[in-house]
N, C-alpha and C positions, 0 to 999 in steps of 0.2 A: 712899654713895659720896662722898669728899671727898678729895682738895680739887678744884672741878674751877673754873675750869681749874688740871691739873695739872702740874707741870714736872720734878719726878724720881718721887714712889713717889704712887701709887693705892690711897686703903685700901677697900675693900667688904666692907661688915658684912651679913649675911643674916639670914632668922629659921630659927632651927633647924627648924621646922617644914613648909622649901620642899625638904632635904635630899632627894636630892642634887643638885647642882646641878649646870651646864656655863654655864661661864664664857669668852666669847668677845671677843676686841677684832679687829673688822675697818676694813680702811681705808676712803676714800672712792671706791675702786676696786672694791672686792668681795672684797678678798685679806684673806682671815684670819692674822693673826700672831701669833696665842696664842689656845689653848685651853686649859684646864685641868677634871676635872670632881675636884669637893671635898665633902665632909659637912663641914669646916668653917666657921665661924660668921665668920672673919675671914683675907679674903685681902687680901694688898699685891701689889702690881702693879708691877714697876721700867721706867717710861717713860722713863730715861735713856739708851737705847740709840734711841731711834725717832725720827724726825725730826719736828720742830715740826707741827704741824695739828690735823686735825678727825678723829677716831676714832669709832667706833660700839663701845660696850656692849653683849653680848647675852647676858643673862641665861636660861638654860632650864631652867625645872622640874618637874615631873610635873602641875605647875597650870597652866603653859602658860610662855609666852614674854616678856618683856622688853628692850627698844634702849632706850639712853639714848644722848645724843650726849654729847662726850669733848673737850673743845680743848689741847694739848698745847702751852707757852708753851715 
């Protein structure tokens, strides 16, 4: 996941191995504002629409779960 902190695109690279996956960005409120689920290896993310702050990553895959925190410049 780079660049973080991010200011316009989020690239997330996965290992084809966690396939498939559900890809979540929620705010620091609890409101989910993108999900997406993908088998690919490389998503970009366009954080140019969303106001400046702290986001959560949540990564879900049949191995289990992943949050990374997100700061959006």
């Amino acid at each position: 996941m780079n660049p973080n902190p991010v200011t316009d695109k989020l690239l997330i690279t996965l290992f084809q191995s966690v396939s498939p996956v559900s890809i979540s960005i929620i705010t620091l409120t609890g409101s989910e504002i993108f999900k997406v689920q993908t088998t690919d290896e490389q998503l970009t993310i366009d954080f140019s629409s969303y106001p400046t702050g702290l986001y959560f990553l949540q990564i879900d895959t049949r191995k289990g779960k992943m949050a990374k925190k997100i700061i959006h410049n």
